[in-house]
C-alpha positions as a printed Julia matrix, in Angstrom:
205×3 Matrix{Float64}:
  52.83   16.2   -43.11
  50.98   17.19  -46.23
  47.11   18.25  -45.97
  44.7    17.3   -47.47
  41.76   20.06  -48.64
  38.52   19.45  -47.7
  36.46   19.97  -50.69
  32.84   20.7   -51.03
  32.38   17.75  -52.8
  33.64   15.4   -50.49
  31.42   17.19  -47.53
  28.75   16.81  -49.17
  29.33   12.93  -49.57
  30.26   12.59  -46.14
  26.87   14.23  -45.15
  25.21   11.69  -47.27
  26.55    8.69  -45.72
  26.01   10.39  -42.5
  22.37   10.29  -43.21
  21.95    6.84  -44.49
  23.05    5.15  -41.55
  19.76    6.53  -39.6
  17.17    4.32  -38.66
  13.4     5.59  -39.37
  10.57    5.39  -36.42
   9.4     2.44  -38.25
  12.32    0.27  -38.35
  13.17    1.03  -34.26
   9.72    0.57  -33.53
   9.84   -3.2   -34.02
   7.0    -5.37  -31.96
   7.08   -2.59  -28.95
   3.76   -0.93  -31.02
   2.0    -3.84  -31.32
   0.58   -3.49  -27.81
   0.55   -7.85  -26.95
   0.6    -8.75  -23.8
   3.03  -12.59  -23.64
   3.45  -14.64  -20.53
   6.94  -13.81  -18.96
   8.83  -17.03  -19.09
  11.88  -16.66  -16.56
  13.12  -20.39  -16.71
  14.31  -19.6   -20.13
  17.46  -17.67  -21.36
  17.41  -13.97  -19.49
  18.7   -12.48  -22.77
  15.35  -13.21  -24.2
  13.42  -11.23  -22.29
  13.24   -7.68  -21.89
  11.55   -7.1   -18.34
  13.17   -8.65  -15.43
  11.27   -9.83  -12.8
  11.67  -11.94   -9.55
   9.06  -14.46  -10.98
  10.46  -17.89  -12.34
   7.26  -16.8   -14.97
   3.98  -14.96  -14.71
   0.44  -14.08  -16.6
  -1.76  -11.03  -16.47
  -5.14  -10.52  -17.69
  -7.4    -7.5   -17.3
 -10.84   -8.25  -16.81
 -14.7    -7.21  -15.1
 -15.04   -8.73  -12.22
 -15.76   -6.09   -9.1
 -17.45   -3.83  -11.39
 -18.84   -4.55  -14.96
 -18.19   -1.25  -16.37
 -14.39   -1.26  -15.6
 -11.39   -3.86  -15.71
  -9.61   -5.31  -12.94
  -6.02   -6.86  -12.6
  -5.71  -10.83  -12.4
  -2.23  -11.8   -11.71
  -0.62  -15.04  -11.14
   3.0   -15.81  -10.76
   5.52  -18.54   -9.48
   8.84  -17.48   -7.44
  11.56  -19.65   -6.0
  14.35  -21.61   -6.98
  12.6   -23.66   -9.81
   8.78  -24.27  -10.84
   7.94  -27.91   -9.08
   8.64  -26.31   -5.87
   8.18  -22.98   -6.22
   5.85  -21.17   -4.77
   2.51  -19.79   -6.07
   0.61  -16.28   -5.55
  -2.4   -14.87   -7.14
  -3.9   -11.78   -7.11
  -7.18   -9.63   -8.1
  -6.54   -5.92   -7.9
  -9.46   -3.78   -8.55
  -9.24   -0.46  -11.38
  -8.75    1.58   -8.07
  -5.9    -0.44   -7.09
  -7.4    -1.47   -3.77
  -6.5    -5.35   -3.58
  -9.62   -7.75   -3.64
  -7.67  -11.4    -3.4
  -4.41  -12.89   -2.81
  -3.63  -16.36   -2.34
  -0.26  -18.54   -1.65
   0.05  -21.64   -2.37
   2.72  -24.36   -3.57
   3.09  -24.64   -6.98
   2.14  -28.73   -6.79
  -1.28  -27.81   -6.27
  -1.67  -26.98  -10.19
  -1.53  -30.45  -10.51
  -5.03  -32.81  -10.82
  -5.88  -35.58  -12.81
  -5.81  -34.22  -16.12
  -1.14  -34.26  -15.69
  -0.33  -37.48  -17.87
   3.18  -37.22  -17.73
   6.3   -38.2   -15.69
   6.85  -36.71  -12.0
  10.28  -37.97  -12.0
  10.85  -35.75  -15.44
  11.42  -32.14  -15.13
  10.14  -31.98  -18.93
   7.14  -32.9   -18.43
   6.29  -31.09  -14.59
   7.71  -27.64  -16.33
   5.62  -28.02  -19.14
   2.15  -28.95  -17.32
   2.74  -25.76  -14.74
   3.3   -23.57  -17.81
   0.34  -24.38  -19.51
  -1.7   -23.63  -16.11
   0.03  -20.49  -15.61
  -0.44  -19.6   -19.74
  -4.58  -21.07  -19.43
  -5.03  -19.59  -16.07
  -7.33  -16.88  -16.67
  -8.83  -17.81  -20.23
 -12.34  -16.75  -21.28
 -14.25  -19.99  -20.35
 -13.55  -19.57  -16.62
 -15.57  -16.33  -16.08
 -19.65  -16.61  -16.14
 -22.24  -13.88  -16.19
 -24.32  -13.98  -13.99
 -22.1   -15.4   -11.03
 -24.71  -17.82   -9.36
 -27.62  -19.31  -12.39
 -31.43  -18.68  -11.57
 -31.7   -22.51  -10.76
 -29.13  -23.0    -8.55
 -29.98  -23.96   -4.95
 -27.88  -23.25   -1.84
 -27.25  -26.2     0.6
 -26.42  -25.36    3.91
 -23.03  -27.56    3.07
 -19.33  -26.98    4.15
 -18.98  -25.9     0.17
 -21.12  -22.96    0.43
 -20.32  -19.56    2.26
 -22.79  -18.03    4.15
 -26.39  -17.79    2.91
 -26.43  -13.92    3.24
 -23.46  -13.43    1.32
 -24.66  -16.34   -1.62
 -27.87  -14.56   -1.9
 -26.16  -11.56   -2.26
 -24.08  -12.92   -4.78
 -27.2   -14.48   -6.87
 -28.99  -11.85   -6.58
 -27.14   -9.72   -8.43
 -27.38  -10.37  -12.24
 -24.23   -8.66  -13.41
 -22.04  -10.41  -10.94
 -18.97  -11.8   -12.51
 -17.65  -15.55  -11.42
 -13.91  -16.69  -11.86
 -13.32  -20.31  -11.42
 -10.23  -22.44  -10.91
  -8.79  -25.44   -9.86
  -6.33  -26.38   -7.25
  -5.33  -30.42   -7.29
  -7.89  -33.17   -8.54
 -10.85  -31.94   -6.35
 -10.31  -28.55   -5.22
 -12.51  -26.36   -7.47
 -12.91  -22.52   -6.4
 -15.46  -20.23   -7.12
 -15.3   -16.4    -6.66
 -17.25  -13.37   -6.79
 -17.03   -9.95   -5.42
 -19.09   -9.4    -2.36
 -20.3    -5.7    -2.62
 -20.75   -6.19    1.16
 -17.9    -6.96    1.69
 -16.04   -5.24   -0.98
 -13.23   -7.78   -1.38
 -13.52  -11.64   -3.81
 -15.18  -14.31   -1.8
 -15.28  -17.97   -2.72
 -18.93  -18.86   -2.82
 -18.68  -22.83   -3.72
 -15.83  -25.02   -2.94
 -15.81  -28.37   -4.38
 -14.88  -30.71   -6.87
């Protein structure tokens, strides 16, 4: 078989295309620099998310809530075999990563008076418990201070303890997080410094 001579010309064009085929930083970069934080949305194709997770879909939102100065860890997340009747957990871990709150329940609850759609259509449930998962922790639910000036406590079934509502009001940089389970099930939490764990202070409609 006859060779073929290498010549420096044609090394020096195969070194060429060698180096055009690179990629720069900026074009393998894509969105991972943009730092956004989405809501992981199992229910839809695998292949279009990156992070696997045992959640059917989830939201996380840092925020001050056991101390002002620092940012704690609200998560909320739905496993099982599909949304409607999966199950629910949320979760409050503090900066420290000592847990404040976790609760359980079914995934039905999200539902109240403002769902206008079909219960018989999987459309419509799947889109009303991703919008509650997606709104769960917006800005409007937290209030400084916890417990207002005027408010007076009633020795009621909706109220905690005195000592620990006093506590609560009493402190003026006390961070609420409210939320809503069914029609009439409206939670209100604080951190107890007492206690050093999220208490539900009122508990009504």
């Amino acid at each position: 078989m006859k060779k073929i001579p290498i010549t420096g010309a044609l090394l020096l064009t195969l070194a060429i295309s060698a180096c055009g085929s690179k990629s720069t930083p900026e074009e393998t970069s894509g969105e991972a620099s943009s730092g956004k934080t989405e809501t992981v949305d199992q229910t839809k194709d695998p292949e279009q998310n990156s992070v696997k997770s045992e959640f059917l879909i989830e939201n996380k939102k840092l925020h001050a809530f056991s101390n002002p100065e620092k940012k704690d860890a609200f998560f909320i997340a739905i496993k099982g075999k599909n949304l409607l009747d999966g199950k629910v957990i949320f979760t409050i871990t503090s900066a420290e990563g000592k847990q404040l709150l976790k609760e359980e329940f079914d995934a039905n609850y999200l539902f109240g008076y403002d769902f206008t759609g079909d219960f018989k259509s999987k459309k419509d449930t799947d889109a009303f418990i991703k919008k509650r998962i997606e709104s769960f922790f917006e800005e409007k639910h937290f209030s400084v201070p916890a417990i207002e000036e005027d408010v007076v406590f009633e020795d009621q079934e909706y109220y905690i303890d005195k000592e620990t509502w006093e506590e609560i009001k009493s402190n003026k940089q006390a961070i609420s997080f409210h939320y809503r389970l069914g029609s009439e099930d409206g939670r209100h939490i604080a951190f107890s410094v007492k206690k050093q764990k999220a208490v539900m202070y009122y508990n009504c409609c």
